[in-house]
N, C-alpha and C positions, 0 to 999 in steps of 0.2 A: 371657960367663958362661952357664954351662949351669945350668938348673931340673930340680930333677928334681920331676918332678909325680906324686903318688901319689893315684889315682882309685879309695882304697877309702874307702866309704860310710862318716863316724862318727856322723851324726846324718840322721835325716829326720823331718821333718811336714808336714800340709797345712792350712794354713791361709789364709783370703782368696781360695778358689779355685784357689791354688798347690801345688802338689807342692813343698817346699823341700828339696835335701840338703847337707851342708857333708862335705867330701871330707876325708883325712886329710892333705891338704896346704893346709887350709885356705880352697881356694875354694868358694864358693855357688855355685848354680845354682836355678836353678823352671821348673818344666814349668806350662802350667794344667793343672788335673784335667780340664777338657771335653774335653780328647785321650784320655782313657781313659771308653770310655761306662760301662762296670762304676762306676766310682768316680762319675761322675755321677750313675745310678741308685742309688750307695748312701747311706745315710743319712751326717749329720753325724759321728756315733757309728766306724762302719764305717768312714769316710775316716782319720778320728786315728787307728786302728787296724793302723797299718804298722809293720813288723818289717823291720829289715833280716838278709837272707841269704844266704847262698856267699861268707863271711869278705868281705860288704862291699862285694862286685859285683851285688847285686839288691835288692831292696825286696817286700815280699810284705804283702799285703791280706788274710790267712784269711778273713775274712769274708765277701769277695766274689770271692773265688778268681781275684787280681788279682797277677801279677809284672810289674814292672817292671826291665829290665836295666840296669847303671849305662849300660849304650853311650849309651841313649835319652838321657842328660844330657850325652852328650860330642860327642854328631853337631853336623857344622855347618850342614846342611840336614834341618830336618824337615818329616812328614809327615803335615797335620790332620786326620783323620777324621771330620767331623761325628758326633752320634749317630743323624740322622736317615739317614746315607746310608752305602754300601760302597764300596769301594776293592778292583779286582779286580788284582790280582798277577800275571802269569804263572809261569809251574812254574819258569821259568829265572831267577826273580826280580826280572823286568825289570817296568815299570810298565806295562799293559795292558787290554784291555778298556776300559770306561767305568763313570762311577760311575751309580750305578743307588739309588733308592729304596732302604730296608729296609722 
């Protein structure tokens, strides 16, 4: 039996510290918000404040001038970034350097 799975955004909130979206093929997903330090530094207010955008492939914060891709709900391994610390990238997009204070 083939699934077809359609991973465009119809609903998103945050609530309980969760990013929650529900896809248009009906599954949930949650991110925590402490993975995005913007939306941690923004108020209660600013967080409920998401809009989805690009017919349903991103999510968007105006207030805190915050996007989020639908990818980041569909990766099988993610990537935690403290808000206390950075995570250095290299150019070739490989994981590198060390994580360092901000």
């Amino acid at each position: 039996m083939i699934v077809d799975l359609d991973t465009t955004i119809v609903s998103a909130s945050v609530r309980s510290g969760k990013i929650r979206v529900v896809f248009k093929d009906e599954r949930e997903v949650s991110m925590p918000v402490r993975w995005f330090p913007r939306l941690v530094a923004a108020t209660p207010a600013q967080r409920r404040n998401v809009r989805i955008v690009d017919e349903g492939k991103a999510l968007r914060w105006p207030d805190v001038d915050e996007d989020v891709d639908v990818n980041a709900f569909l990766a099988r391994d993610a990537i935690m970034v403290s808000p206390l610390r950075s995570l250095l990238i290299s150019d070739d997009g490989s994981l590198g350097g060390k994580e360092t204070r901000a």
